[in-house]
N, C-alpha and C positions, 0 to 999 in steps of 0.2 A: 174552922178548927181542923174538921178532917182534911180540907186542903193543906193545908201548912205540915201535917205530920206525913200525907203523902209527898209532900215537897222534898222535906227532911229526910223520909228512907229515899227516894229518888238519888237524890245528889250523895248521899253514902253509899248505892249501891253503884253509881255510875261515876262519881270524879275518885280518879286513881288515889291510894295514900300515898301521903310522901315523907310518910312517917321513916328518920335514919333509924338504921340498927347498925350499931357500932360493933365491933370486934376488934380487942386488943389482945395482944399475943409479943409484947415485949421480951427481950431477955428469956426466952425459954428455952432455949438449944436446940430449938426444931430443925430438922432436916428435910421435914415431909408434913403434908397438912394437918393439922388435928380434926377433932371435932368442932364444925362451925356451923353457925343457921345459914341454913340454904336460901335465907331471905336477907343476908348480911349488905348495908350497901356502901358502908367504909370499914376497911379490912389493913391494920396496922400489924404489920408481924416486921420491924424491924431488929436488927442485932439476935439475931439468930443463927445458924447453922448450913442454910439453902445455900445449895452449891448450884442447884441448877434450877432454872422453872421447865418444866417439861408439857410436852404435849397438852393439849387441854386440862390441863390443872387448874385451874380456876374456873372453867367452862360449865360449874354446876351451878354457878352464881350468877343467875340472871337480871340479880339488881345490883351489881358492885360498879359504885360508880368512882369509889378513889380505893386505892388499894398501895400501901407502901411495903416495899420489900427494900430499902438500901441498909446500906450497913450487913448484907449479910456479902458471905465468900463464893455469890454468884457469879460466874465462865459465861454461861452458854445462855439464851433467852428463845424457847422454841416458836416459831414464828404463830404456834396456834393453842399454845399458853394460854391467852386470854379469849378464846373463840366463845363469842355468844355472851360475851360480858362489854355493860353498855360503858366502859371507863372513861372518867373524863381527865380523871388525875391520875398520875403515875409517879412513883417515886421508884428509882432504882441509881441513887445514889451511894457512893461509898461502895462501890462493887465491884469487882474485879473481872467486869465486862472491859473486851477489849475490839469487839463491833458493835457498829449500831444495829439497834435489833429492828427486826422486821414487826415491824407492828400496824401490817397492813387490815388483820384483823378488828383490832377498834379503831380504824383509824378515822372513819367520820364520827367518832364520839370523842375521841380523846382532845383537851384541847391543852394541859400540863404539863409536863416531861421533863422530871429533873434528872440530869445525868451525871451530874457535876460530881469530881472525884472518882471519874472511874479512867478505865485507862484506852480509851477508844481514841486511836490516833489517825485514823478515816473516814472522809465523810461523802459522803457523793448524789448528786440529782438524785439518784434512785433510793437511797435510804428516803428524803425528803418527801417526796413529788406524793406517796401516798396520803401524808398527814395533812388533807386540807381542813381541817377542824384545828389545827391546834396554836394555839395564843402565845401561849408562854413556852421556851425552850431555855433550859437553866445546863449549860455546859463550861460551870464555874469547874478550875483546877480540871480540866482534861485537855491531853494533851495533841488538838487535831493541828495539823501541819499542811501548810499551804495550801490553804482557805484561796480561792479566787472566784467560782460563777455559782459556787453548789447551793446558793441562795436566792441567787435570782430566776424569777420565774418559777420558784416552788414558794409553797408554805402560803399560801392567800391571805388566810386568815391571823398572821406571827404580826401580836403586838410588841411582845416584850424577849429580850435574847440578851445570852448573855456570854459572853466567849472570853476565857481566862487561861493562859499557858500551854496557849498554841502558837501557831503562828500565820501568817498570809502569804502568799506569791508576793514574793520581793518584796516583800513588809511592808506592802501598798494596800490602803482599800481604794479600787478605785469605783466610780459610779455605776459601774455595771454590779455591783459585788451584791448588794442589799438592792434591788430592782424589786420591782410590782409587791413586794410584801409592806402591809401601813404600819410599818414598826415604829412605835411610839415612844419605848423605852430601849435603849442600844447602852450594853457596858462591855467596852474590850479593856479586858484587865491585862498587861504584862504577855501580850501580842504578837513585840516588838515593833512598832511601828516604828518608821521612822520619818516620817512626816504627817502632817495636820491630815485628817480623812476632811476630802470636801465631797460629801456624799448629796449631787442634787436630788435624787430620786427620792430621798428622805426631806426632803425642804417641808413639806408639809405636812407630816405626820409628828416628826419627832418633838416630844416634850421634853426628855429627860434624857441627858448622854454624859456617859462617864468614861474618858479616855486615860486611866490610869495605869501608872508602872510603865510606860512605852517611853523608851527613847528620843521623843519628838521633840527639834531643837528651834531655835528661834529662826523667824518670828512669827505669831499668829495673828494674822494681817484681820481689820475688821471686814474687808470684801469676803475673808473665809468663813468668818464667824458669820456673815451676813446669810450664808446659806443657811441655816437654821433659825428663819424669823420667830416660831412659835415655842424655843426653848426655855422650860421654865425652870429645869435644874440642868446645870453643868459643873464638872468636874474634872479638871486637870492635874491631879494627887501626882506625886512621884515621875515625873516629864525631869528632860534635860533643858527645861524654859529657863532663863534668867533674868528676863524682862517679862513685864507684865500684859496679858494680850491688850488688845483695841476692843472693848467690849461694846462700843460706842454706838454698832448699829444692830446691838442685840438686847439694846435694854428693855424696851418694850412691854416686853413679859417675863423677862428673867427676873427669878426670884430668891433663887439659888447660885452662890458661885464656891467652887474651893479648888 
């Protein structure tokens, strides 16, 4: 008996908790931080007031591992904002950021990053190359322009991305564009493309691809399709197609079509 209750303080005084503490701070017209527990580890202060994040502002929160800030009338993102904060999630969507932010500070914790809706129209190796932690990249509705290698070769760990109302280098992807990253889920929405992406580098990762709103005209030959043996959803919404592709040698595991 006294072993088992020595057991029981043992493992309470020694496995970490992982007890969350939430903080929400919706709708309040903050400009600046309020009062929050310095042991907060998801931290919601969207539609607010913040125009800027500055200097270690967040850097008292050493357990904040998602923290959303979009929807407010944030410019600037100070490259040590988040310094000492272990973030896996980030939301700074709906912002009126118009570069990518240096988020070299979390960057081996961070692995979410939603951008989408803001007005950041350049991208480059060197924004990327620090984020090797991060999975998901959401740059739904922003508007980067002539997309061609800033891809390849960074981002190790980018399962899922999402690129909407930009555009590529001569509204081409070619095989070099998505390189060494195992992206699994790809949606280029209204891109412009104007031809089928035969992307091999993705042959065996991609499950899920959604080529909508892009001007891409016929034909989608099944040797193209063939490139993506493992695809389980596909989506061609809004194309200049009038005939129907050759699905023939991607049936497989396709389980999704529209």
């Amino acid at each position: 008996m006294h072993l088992q209750i020595f057991i029981v303080l043992l493992l309470v005084l020694v496995v970490p908790s992982t007890t969350e503490v939430f903080e929400n701070f919706y709708y309040k017209g903050l400009t600046s931080l309020p009062a929050i527990n310095p042991n907060v580890t998801k931290l919601w202060m969207l539609y607010n007031r913040f125009g800027s994040l500055t200097d270690n502002m967040f850097s008292n929160f050493s357990s904040l591992n998602e923290l959303g800030m979009g929807s407010n009338p944030i410019t600037t993102v100070s490259s040590s904002a988040f310094e000492g904060c272990p973030i896996t999630w980030l939301k700074l969507s709906n912002t009126l950021v118009e570069s990518f932010p240096n988020l070299t500070s979390i960057a081996s914790t961070l692995k979410t990053l939603e951008l989408k809706s803001t007005k950041i129209s350049n991208l480059t190796k060197e924004n990327l190359n620090p984020l090797t932690a991060l999975e998901t990249l959401d740059l739904q509705n922003t508007p980067i322009h002539g997309i061609s290698d800033q891809f390849c070769n960074t981002l190790p760990s980018l399962i899922s991305l999402t690129l909407e109302g930009g555009s590529f280098k001569e509204n081409k992807v070619t095989n070099s564009t998505f390189c060494s990253s195992p992206i699994a889920t790809l949606t280029i929405r209204d891109m412009g493309l104007t031809e089928f992406p035969v992307i091999r580098a993705l042959s065996d990762t991609l499950t899920n691809f959604k080529i909508e709103g892009n001007p891409i005209p016929d034909p989608i030959t099944a040797d193209m399709l063939a490139t993506y043996p493992n695809l389980v959803a596909f989506s061609l919404l809004y194309t200049d197609l009038s005939t129907f592709p050759d699905i023939s040698k991607m049936c497989g595991k396709l389980m999704y079509f529209n």
